[in-house]
C-alpha positions as CSV (number, residue, x, y, z in Angstrom):
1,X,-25.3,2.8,-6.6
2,X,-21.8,3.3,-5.9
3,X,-20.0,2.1,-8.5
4,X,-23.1,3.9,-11.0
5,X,-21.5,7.3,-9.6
6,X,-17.9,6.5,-9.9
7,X,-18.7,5.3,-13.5
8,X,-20.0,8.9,-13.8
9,X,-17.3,10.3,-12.5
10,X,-15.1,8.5,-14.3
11,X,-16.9,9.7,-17.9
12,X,-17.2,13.0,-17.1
13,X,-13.0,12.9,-16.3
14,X,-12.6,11.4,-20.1
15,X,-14.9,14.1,-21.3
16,X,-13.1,17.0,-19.7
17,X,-9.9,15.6,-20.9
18,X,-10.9,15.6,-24.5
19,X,-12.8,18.7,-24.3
20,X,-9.9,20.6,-22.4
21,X,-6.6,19.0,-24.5
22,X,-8.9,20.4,-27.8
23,X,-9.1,23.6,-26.3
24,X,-5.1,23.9,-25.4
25,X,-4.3,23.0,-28.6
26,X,-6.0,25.7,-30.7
27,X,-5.2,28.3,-28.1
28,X,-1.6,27.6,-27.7
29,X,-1.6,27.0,-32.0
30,X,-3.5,30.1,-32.4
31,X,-0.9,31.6,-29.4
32,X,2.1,30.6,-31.4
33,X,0.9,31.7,-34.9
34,X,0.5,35.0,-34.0
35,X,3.8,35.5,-32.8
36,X,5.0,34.2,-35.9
37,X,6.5,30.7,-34.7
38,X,6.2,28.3,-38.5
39,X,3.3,25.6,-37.9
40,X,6.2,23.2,-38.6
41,X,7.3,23.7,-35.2
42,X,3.5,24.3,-34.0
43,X,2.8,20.7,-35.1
44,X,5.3,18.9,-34.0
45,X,5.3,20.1,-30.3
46,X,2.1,21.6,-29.1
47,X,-0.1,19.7,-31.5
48,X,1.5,16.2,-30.8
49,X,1.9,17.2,-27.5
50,X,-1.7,19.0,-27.0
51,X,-3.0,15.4,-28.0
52,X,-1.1,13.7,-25.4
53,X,-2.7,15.4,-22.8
54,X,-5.0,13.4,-21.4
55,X,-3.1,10.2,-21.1
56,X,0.2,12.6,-19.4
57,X,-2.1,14.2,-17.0
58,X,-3.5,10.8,-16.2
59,X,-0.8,9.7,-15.7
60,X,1.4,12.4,-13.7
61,X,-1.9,12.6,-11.2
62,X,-2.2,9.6,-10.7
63,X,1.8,9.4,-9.2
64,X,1.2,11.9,-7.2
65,X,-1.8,10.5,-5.7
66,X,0.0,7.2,-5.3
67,X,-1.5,5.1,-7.6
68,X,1.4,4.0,-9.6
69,X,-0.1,1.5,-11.4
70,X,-2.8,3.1,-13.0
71,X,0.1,5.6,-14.5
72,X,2.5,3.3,-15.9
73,X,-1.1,0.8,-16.2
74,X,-2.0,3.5,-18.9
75,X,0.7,4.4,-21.4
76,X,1.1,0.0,-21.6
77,X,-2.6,-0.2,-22.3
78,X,-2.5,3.1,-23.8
79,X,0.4,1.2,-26.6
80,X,-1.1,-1.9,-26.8
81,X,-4.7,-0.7,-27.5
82,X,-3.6,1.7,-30.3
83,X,-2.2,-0.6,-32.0
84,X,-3.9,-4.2,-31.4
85,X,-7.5,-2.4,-31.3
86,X,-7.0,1.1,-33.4
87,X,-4.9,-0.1,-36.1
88,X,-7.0,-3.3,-36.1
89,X,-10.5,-2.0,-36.2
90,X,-8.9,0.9,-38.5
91,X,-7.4,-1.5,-41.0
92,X,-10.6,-4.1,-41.5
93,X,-12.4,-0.8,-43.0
94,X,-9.9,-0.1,-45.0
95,X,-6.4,-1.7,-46.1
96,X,-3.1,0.8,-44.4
97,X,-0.3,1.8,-45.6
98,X,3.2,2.1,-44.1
99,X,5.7,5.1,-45.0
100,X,9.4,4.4,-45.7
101,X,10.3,6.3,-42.3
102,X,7.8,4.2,-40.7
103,X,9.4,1.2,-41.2
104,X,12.9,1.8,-41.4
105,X,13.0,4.1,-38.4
106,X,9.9,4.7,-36.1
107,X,8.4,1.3,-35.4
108,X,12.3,-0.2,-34.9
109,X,12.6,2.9,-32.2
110,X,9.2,1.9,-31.0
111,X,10.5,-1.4,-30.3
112,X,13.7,0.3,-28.8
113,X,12.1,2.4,-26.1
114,X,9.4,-0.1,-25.5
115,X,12.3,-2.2,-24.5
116,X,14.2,-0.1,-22.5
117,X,11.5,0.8,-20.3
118,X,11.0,-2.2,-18.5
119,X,14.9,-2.8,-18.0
120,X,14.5,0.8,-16.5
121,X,11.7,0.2,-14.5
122,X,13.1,-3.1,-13.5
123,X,16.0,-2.1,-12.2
124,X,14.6,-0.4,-8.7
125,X,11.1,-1.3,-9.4
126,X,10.5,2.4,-10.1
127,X,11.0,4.7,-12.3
128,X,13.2,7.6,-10.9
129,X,15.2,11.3,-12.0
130,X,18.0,9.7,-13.8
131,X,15.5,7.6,-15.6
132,X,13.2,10.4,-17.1
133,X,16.5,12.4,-17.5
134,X,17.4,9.0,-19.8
135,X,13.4,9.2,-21.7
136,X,13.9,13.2,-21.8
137,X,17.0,12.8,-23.8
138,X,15.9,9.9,-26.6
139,X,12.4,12.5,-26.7
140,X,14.3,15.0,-27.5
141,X,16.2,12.8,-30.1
142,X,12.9,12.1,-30.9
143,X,11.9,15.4,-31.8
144,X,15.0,16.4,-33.9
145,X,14.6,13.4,-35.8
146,X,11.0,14.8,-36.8
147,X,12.4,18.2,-37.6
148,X,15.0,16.9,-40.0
149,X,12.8,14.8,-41.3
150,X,9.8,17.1,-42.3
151,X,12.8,20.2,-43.1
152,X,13.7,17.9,-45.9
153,X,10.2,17.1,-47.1
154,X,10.6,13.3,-46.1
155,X,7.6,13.9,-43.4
156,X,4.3,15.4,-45.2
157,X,2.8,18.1,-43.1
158,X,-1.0,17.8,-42.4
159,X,-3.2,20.4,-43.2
160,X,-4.9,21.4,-40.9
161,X,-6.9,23.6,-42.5
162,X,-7.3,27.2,-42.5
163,X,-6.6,28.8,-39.2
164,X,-9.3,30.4,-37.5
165,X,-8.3,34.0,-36.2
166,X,-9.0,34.6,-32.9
167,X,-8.5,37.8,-30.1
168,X,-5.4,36.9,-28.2
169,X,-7.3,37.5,-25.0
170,X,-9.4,35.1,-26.4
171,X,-6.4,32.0,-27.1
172,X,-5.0,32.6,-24.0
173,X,-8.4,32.1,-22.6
174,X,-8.8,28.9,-24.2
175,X,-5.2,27.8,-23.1
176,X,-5.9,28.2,-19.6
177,X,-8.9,27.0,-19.2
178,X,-8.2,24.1,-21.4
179,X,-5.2,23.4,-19.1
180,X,-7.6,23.7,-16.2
181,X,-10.2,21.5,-17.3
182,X,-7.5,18.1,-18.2
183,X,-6.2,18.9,-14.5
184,X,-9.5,18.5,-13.3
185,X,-10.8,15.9,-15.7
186,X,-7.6,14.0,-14.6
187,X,-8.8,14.5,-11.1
188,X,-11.7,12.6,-11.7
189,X,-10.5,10.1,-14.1
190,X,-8.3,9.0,-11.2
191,X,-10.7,9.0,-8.7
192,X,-13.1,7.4,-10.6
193,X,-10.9,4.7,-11.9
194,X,-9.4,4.1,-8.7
195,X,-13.0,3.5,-6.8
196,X,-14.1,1.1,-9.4
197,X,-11.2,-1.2,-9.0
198,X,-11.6,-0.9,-5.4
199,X,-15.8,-1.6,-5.4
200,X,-14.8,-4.9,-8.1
201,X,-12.1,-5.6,-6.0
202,X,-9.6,-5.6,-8.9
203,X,-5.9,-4.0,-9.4
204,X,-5.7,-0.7,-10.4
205,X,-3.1,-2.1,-13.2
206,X,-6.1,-3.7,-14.7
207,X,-8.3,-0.7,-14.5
208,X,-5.8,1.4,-15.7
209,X,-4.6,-1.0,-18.4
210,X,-8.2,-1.4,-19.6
211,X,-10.4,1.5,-18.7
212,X,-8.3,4.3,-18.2
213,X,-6.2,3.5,-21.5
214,X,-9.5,3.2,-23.4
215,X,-10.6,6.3,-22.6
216,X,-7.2,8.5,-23.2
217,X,-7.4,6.8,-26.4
218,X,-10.4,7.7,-27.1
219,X,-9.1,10.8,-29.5
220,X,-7.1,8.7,-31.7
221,X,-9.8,6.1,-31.7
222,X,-12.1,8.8,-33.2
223,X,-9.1,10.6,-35.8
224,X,-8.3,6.8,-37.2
225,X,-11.8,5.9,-37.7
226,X,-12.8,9.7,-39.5
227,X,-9.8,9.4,-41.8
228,X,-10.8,5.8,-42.9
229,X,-14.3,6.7,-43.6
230,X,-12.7,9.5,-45.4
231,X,-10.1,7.5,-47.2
232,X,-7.3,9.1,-45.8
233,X,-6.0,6.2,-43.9
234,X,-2.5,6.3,-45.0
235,X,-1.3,8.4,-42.4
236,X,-2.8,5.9,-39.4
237,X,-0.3,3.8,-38.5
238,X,2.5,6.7,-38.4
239,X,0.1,8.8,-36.4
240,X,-0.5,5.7,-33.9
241,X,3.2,4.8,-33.6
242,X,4.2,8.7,-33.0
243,X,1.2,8.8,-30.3
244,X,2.9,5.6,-28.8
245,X,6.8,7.2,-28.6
246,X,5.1,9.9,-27.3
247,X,3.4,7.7,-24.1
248,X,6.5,6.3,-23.5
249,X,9.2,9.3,-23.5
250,X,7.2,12.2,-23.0
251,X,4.7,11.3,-20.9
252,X,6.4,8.7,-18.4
253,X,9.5,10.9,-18.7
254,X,8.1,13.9,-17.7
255,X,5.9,12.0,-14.7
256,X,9.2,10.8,-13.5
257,X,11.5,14.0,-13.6
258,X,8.6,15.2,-11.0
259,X,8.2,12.6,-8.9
260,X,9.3,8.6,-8.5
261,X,6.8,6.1,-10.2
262,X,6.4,2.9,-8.9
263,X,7.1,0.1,-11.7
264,X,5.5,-3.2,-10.4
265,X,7.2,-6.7,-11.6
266,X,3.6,-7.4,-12.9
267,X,4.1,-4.7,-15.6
268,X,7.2,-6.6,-16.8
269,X,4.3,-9.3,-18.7
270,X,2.5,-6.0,-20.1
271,X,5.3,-4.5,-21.4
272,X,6.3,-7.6,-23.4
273,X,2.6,-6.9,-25.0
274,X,3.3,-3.8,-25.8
275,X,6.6,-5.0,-27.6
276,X,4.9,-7.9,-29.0
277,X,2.0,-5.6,-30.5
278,X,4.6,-3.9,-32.1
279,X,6.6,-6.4,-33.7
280,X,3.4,-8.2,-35.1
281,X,2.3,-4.9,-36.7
282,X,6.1,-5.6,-38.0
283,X,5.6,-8.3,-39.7
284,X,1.9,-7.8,-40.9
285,X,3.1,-5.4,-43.0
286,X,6.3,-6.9,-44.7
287,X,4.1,-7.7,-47.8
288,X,4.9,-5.8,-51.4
289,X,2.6,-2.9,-51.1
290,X,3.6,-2.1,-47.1
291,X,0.0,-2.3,-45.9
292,X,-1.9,-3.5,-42.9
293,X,-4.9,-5.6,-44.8
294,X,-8.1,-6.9,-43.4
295,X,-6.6,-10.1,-41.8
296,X,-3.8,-8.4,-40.7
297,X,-6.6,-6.5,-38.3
298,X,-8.7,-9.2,-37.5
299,X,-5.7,-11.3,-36.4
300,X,-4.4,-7.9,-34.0
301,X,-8.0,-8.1,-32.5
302,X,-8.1,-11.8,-31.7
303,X,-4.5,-10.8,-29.8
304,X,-6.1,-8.1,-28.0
305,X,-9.2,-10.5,-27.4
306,X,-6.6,-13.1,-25.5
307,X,-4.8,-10.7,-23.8
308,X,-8.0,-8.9,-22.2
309,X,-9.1,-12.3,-21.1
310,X,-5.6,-12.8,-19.5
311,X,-6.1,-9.4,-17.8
312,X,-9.7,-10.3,-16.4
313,X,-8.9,-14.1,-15.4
């Protein structure tokens, strides 16, 4: 009965995350829109930020509640899942294609920072100030790359259709209690997650590598599979890749400019997945057209496939 209740706790924290990130996002976007602010700017920070809510306020509760390993647990399962299970379930519906940028710049710097965090991590077994000073700086790098990039037209803006216009009272409304609700949901996600892996008697790095990271992804799960069935895939794998720098320099950066995170030596084998899952989308796609094809998916999941069982042996 226990564990039934904690698994209910648990769901109702990945519900309140999605339900309370959607709500911050279209009140802060409707917030900044009225004062005038270009949806250039709207989209590339509080969208792509909005959308990283859950998995950052994952993971900054769970440091401060001491349970390390399910924050660092999730942005590694968070990377690995996106793009092993996403882009591979994503890609056996429908064959995706790679941008020039893509290629040439953000899945190298993917590789980059997914590199450097473990030799950061490594170094005290935690990550510390300096070190989210360090993932601050290359996110805000980050971020002026995408400006530059979509100023000059070489980054397509989504549309995100027509904006709906709302009271002010109203957006702010929605901001806060959207911002209330992840806190909580976080709350519970923790709690939850941590309980079951103490009932199973399992780490929390594997609950939060598994679990947790599963249901944060949840939202770009649900995007890559609409725009598929909608044959709008070609933006996938540059979504998934952005949502992965993201993880790693926004979210663990931020977690560790407020408090010290605790990077376990057992993370250094996860970390090498999530670089691994990286380079093999790589390679997948250096064929003529650029695309991630049906085998290409079906060999990403048989990857994820032996790396859960290594997780769960």
């Amino acid at each position: 009965m226990e564990i039934i209740i904690n698994i209910g706790i648990l769901a109702i924290g990945f519900l309140m995350l999605i339900k309370g990130a959607d709500w911050l996002v279209s009140g802060a976007s409707g917030i900044a829109n009225k004062l005038g602010i270009p949806s250039l700017v709207i989209g590339l920070t509080i969208v792509a930020m909005g959308t990283s809510a859950p998995e950052a306020a994952v993971s900054i509760t769970s440091a401060f509640k001491h349970s390390a390993d399910i924050a660092i647990g999730n942005v590694l399962g968070s990377n690995i899942l996106n793009i092993l299970v996403i882009l591979g379930i994503t890609s056996i519906i429908t064959p995706l294609a790679l941008k020039k940028n893509t290629i040439n710049y953000e899945i190298p710097f993917l590789i980059a920072i997914s590199i450097i965090l473990p030799v950061l991590g490594l170094r005290k077994q935690k990550l510390v100030l300096t070190d989210g000073i360090i993932l601050t700086v290359l996110f805000i790098a980050y971020l002026s790359y995408l400006f530059f990039m979509t100023k000059n037209g070489l980054i397509e803006e989504e549309d995100e259709g027509p904006i709906q216009e709302r009271n002010i009272a109203v957006l702010l409304l929605m901001t806060v209690v959207g911002i209330a609700v992840v806190v909580i949901g976080s709350n519970f996600a923790v709690d939850g997650a941590s309980n079951i892996a103490r009932i199973l008697g399992v780490s929390e790095r594997v609950i939060g590598l598994t679990i947790v990271a599963l249901g944060t992804s949840l939202p770009e799960l649900v995007t890559s599979l609409t725009a598929a069935k909608k044959g709008s895939a070609d933006i996938a794998i540059g979504n998934i890749v952005g949502s992965n720098i993201f993880n790693i320099l926004f979210i663990l950066g931020l977690s560790s400019l407020i408090t010290p995170i605790a990077y376990q030596p057992q993370f250094f084998v996860d970390s090498i997945m999530a670089i691994a899952a990286t380079v093999i989308l790589a390679l997948l796609v250096l064929n003529k057209d650029h695309k991630l094809k049906r085998y290409g998916g079906i060999a990403m999941l048989v990857v994820y496939s032996i790396y859960l069982i290594y997780l769960l042996k």
